[in-house]
C-alpha positions as CSV (number, residue, x, y, z in Angstrom):
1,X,-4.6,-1.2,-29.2
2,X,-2.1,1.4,-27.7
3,X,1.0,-0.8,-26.4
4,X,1.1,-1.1,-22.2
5,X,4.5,-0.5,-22.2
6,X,4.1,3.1,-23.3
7,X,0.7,3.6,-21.3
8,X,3.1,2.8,-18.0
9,X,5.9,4.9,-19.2
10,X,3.6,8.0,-19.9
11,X,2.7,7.9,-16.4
12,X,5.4,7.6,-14.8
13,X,5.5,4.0,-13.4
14,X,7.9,2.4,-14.5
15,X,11.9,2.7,-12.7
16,X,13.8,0.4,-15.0
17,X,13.5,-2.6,-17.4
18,X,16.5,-5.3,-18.6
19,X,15.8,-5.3,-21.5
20,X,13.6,-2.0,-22.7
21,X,12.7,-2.8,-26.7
22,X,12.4,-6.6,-26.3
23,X,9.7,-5.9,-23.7
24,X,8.1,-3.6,-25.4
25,X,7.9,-5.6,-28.5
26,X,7.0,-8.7,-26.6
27,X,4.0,-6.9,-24.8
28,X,3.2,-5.1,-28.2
29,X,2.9,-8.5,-30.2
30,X,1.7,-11.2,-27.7
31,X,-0.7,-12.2,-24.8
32,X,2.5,-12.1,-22.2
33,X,2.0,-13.7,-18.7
34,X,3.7,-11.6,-15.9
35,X,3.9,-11.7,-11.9
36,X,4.2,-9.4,-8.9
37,X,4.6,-11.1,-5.5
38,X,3.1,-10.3,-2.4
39,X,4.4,-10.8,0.9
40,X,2.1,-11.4,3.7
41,X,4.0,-9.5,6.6
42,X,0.1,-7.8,7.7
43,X,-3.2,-9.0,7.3
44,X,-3.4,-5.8,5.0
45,X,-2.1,-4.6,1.7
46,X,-1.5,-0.9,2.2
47,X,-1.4,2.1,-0.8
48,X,2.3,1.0,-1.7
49,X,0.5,-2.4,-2.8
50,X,-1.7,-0.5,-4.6
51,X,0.5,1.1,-6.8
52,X,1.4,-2.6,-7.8
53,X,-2.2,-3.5,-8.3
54,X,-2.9,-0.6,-10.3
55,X,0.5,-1.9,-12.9
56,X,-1.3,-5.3,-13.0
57,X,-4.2,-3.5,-13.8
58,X,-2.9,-1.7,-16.6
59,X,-1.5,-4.9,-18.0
60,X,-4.2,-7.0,-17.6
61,X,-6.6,-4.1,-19.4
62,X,-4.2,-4.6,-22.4
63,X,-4.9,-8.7,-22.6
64,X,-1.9,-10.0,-20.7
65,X,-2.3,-12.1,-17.7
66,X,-1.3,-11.6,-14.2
67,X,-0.1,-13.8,-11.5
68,X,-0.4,-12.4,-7.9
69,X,2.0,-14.5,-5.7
70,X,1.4,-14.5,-2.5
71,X,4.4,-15.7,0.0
72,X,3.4,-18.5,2.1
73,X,7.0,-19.4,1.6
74,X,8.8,-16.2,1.6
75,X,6.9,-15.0,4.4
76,X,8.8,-17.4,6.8
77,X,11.7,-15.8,6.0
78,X,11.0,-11.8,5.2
79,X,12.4,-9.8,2.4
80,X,15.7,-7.9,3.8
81,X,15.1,-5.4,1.2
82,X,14.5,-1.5,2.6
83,X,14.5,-2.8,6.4
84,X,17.6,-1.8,9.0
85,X,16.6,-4.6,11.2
86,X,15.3,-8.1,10.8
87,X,11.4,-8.5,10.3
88,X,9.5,-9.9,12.9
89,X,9.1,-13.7,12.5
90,X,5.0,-15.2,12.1
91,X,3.7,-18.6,12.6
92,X,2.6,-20.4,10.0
93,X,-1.4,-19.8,10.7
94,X,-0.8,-16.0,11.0
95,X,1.6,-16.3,7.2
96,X,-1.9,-17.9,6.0
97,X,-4.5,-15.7,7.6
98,X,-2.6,-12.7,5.7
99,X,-2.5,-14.7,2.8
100,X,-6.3,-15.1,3.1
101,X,-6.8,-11.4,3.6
102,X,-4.7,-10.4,0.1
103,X,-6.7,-12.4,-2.0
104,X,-9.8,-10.4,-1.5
105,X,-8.1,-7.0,-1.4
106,X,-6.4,-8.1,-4.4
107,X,-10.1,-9.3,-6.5
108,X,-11.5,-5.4,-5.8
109,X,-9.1,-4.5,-8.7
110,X,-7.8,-7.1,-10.5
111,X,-10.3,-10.0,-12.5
112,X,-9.9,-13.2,-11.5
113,X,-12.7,-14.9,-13.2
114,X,-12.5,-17.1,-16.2
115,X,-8.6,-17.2,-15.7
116,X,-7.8,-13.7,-16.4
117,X,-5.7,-13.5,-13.5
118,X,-3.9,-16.4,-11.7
119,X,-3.4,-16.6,-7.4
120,X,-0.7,-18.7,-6.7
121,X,0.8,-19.4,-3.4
122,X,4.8,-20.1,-3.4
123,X,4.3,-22.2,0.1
124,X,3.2,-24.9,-3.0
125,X,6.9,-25.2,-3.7
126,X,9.4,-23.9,-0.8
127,X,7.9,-25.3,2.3
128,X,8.5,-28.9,1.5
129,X,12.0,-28.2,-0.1
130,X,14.5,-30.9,0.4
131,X,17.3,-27.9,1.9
132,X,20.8,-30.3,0.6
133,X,19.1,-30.7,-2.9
134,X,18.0,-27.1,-3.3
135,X,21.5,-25.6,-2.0
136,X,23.4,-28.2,-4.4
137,X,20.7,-27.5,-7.3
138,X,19.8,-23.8,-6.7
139,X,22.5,-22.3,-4.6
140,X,24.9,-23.4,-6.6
141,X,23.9,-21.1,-9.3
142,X,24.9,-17.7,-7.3
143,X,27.9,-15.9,-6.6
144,X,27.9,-14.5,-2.9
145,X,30.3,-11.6,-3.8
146,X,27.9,-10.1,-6.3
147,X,24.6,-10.8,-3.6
148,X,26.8,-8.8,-0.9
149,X,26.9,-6.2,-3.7
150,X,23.1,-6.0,-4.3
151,X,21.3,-2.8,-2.5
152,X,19.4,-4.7,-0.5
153,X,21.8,-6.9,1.7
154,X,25.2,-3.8,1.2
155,X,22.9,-1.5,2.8
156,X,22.5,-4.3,6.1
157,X,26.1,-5.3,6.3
158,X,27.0,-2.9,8.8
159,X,24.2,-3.9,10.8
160,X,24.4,-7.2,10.5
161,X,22.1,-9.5,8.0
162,X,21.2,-12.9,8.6
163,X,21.9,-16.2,7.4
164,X,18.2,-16.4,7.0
165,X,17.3,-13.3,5.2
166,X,20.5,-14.3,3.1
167,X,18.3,-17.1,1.7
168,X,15.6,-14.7,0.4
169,X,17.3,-13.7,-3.5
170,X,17.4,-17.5,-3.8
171,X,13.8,-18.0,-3.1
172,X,12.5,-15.5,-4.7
173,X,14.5,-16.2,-7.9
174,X,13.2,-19.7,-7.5
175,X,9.2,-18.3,-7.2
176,X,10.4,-17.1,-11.1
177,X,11.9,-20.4,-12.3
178,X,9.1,-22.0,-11.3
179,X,6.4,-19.7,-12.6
180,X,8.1,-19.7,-16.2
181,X,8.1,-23.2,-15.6
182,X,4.2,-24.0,-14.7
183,X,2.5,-20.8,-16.3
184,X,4.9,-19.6,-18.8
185,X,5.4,-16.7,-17.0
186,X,7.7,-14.0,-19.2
187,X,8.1,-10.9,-17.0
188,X,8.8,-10.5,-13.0
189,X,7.2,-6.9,-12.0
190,X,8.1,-5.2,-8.7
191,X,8.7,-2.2,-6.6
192,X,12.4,-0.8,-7.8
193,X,13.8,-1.7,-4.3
194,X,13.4,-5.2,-6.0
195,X,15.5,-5.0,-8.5
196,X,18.6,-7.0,-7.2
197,X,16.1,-9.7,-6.3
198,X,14.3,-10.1,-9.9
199,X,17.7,-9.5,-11.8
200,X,18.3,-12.9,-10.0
201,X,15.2,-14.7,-11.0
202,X,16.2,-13.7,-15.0
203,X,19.8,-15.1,-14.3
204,X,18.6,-18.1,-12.3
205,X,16.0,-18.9,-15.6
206,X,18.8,-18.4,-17.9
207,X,21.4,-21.0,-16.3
208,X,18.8,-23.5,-15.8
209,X,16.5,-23.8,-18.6
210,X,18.5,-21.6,-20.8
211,X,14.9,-19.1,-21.1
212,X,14.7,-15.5,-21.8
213,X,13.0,-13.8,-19.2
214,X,12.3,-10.0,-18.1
215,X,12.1,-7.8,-15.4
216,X,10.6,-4.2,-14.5
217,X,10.2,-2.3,-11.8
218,X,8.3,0.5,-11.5
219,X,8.2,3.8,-8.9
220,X,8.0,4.1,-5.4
221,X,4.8,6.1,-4.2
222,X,7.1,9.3,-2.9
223,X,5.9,12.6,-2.8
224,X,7.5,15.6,-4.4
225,X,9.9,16.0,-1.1
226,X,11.5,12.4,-2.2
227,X,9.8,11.1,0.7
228,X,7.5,7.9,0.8
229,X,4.1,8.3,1.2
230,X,1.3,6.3,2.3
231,X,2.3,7.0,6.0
232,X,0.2,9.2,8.7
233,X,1.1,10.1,12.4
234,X,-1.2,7.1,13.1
235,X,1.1,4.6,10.9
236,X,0.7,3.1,7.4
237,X,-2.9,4.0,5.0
238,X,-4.1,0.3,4.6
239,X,-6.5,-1.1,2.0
240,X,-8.6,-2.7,5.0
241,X,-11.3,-0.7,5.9
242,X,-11.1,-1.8,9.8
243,X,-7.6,-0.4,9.3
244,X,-8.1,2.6,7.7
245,X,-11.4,3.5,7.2
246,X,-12.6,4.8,3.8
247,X,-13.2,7.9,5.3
248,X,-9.6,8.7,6.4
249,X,-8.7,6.7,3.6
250,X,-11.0,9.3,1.2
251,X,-9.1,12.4,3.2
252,X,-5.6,11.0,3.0
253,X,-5.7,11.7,-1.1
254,X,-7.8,14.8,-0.5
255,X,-5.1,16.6,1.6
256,X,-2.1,15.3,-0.8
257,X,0.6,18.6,-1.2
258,X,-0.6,20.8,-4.6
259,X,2.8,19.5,-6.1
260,X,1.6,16.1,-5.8
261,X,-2.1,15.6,-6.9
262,X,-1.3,15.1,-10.6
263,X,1.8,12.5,-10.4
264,X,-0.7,10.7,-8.1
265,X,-3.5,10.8,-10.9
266,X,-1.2,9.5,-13.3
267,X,0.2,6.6,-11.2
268,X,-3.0,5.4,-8.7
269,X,-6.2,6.3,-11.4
270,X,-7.1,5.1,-14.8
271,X,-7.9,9.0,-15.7
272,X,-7.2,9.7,-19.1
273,X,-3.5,11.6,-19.7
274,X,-4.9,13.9,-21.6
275,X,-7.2,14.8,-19.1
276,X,-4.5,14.7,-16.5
277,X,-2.2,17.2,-18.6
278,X,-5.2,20.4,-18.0
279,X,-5.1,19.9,-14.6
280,X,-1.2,19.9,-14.7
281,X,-2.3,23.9,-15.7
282,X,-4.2,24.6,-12.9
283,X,-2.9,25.9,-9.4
284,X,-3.6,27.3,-5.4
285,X,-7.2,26.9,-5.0
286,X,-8.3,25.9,-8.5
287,X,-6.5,22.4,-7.3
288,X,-8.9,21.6,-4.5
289,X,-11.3,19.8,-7.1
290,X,-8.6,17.8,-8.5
291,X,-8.1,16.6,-5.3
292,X,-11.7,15.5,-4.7
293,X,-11.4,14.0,-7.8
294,X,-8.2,11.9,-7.0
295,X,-10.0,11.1,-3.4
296,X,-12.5,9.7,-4.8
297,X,-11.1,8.0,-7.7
298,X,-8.8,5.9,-5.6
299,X,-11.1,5.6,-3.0
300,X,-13.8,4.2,-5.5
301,X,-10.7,1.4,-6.9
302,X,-9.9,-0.1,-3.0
303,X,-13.5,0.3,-1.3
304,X,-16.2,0.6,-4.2
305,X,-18.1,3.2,-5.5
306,X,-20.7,3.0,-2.2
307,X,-18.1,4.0,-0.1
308,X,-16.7,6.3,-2.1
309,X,-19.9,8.3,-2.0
310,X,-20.2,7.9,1.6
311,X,-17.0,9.6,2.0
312,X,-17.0,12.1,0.1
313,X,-20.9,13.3,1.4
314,X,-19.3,13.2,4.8
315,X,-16.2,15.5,3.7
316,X,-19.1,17.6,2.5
317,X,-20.3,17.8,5.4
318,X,-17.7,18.2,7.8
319,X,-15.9,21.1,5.7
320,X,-18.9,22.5,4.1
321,X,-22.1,21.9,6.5
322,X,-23.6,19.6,3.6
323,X,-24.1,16.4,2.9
324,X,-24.6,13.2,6.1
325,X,-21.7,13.3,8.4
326,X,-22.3,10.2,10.0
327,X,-19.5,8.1,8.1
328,X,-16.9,10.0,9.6
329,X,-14.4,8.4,11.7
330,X,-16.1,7.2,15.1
331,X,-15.4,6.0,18.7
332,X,-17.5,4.9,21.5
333,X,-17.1,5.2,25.4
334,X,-19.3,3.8,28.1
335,X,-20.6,5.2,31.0
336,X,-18.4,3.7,33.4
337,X,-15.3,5.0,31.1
338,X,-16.4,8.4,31.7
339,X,-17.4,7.9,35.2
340,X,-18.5,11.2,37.4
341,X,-15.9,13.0,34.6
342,X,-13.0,12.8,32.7
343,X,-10.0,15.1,31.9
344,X,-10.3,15.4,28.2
345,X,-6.5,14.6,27.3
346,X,-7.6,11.1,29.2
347,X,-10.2,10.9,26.8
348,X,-8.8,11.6,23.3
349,X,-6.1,9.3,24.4
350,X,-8.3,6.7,25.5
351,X,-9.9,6.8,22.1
352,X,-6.7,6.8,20.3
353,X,-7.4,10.3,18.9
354,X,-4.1,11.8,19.8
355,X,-1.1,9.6,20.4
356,X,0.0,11.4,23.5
357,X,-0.8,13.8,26.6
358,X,1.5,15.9,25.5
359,X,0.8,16.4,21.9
360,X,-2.7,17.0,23.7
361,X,-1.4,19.7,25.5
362,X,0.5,21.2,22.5
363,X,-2.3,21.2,20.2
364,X,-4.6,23.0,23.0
365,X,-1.8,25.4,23.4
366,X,-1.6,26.6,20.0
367,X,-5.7,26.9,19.4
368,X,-5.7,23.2,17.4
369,X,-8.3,21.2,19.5
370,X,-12.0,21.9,19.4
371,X,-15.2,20.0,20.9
372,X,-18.7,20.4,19.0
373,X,-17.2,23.8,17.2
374,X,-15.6,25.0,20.6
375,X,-12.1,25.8,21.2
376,X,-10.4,23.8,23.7
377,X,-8.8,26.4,25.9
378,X,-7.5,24.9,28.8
379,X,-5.3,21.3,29.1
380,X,-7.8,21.1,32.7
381,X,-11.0,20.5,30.4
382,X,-13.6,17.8,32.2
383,X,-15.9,15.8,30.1
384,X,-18.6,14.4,31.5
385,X,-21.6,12.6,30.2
386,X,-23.4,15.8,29.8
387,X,-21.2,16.8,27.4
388,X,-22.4,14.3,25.0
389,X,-25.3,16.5,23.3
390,X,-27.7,13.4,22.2
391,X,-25.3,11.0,23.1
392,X,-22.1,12.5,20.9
393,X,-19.3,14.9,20.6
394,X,-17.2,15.8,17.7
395,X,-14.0,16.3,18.6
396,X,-11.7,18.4,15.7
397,X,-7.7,18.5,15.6
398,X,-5.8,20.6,13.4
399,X,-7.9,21.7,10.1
400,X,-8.4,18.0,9.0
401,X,-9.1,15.6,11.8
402,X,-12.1,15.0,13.2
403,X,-13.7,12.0,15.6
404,X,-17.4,11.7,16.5
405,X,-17.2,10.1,20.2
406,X,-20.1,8.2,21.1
407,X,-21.4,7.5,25.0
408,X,-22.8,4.0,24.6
């Protein structure tokens, strides 16, 4: 069987390793148990998660085994890493309601049963810590001049980082020590703005139970701007489907930039390279089934094939007058809501539609806003409930966006 290490590399997930041939011979040779941790700071994963789930994927497809931690622990605390500010602090019933909701996003792609995979909570180990003995037994063990140097506190200095968040490299690095300690657990995987933190697992492994131990990391999901994607005007594109639904969540990949579509192939679907590299040849137009394909294909890992279908009939019909448009996205309003009428930049901000009256007024200034096919022409528009031709309008912004409004 091909090697894992060079199935990741080919696509272009992985950002750097410690120790590049010992991994790769390690994974080559052996049944290797990794882990990627999880921090429950939503009750959703969203499509930077993903990315992870699709690496565990990958691994586990090749016979190793993965351990998804989720942060019971950690989450009382909040990874520094990539914020400016602090993270907002959560009770402990909210940290385990999250917790609760990963575990069944994470079993839509990774196998669970028969102990392929392994869910391990680190609340097992840090929340009943005795603080003296871990500081003399643990803290002891790092240098605070080389954690100021690390990315992810140097870049909150100036801001101003607290003793809290200072804690998280130590508990993180102790999740590793005690996952190579109660699972054998070889390799830490994570997102590259996680390096500083599993470079200290590897050294805190070392100087306590003298182990060899590896880390990777492996791409952030950017787009070909540099810029992280997985964000929409609305907010983040989250693996819940009350969140996002699989509809928006279908469209999100279909409307990726051309110079995008294949680097998302290669790192978010299980598509064959050699498949990938002829549409790598195709351009303009010809790239609008590529990104159907992609749509679907991701749509298909997170939601299941069912909805997959459903969302791609209803792009069909939307764009194309085929197919059953009633998956697309939906709102209702009552009666009483619309009342003897009501001005239609009320209404689509009401329904959370457009964030503002005055993007409202922008979009119906420069011909963007449409009701049941017709052009919004004037920011003065009434709605009232004979608008609603058999009890619905579709509302359309932009090329893209569309809402079917519902009078209940």
């Amino acid at each position: 069987m091909e090697n894992v290490f060079d199935v990741l590399k080919e696509r272009g997930l992985l950002a750097q390793t410690t120790h590049e041939e010992e991994i790769r011979e390690l994974l080559g040779k052996e049944k290797v148990t990794f882990y990627i941790g999880f921090d429950p700071t939503a009750d959703s994963l969203h499509v930077g998660h993903f990315l992870q789930m699709v690496v565990m994927r990958h691994m586990q497809m090749h016979g190793h085994r993965p351990i998804a931690l989720v942060g019971g622990g950690t989450g009382h605390i909040g990874d520094p890493s990539g914020r400016t500010d602090m993270r907002q602090m959560m009770t402990k019933e909210t940290i385990d309601h999250n917790c609760e909701c990963f575990k069944e996003q994470l079993s839509r792609v990774i196998d669970f049963s028969d102990g392929k995979a392994i869910m391990v909570n680190n609340a097992d180990w840090l929340l009943d810590l005795n603080y003296v003995e871990f500081i003399r037994d643990i803290g002891s063990c790092f240098s605070v001049n080389q954690m100021l140097a690390a990315e992810c506190f140097k870049q909150r200095l100036e801001k101003g980082l607290s003793f809290l968040e200072f804690n998280y490299m130590l508990m993180q690095s102790y999740d590793f020590l005690m996952l190579s300690r109660k699972y054998d657990c070889k390799i830490e995987l994570g997102g590259d703005d996680q390096w500083s933190n599993i470079l200290g697992g590897l050294d805190l492994c070392r100087r306590k139970d003298q182990k060899q131990v590896y880390g990777m990391t492996f791409t952030l999901l950017t787009n070909s701007e540099g810029k992280k994607m997985g964000k929409t005007a609305n907010g983040a594109v989250w693996l819940s489907p009350e969140k996002t639904s699989p509809y928006e969540f279908y469209q999100y990949w279909r409307n990726v930039d051309d110079n995008d579509v294949c680097k998302c192939l290669k790192l978010l679907t299980f598509i064959p390279m050699d498949e990938i590299r002829e549409y790598e040849k195709l351009e303009g137009s010809q790239l609008n089934k590529v990104k159907e394909l992609l749509a679907y294909e991701v749509t298909k890992l997170v939601h299941g094939e069912e909805e997959a279908e459903k969302a791609k009939q209803t792009a069909a019909a939307i764009f194309s007058g085929q197919g059953n448009a009633e998956n697309m996205p939906s709102a209702t309003v009552t009666a009483d809501e619309i009342g003897d009428g009501i001005a239609v930049l009320d209404l689509l901000v009401n329904v959370k539609f457009i964030p503002s009256k005055g993007e409202g007024r922008r979009l119906i200034q420069q011909g963007g806003l449409s009701i049941d096919n017709e052009k919004v022409t004037g920011i003065d528009l009434t709605i009232t409930k004979d608008s609603f031709k058999d009890g619905k309008i579709v509302v359309k912004k932009g090329k893209k966006s569309f809402l079917r409004i519902e009078l209940a």
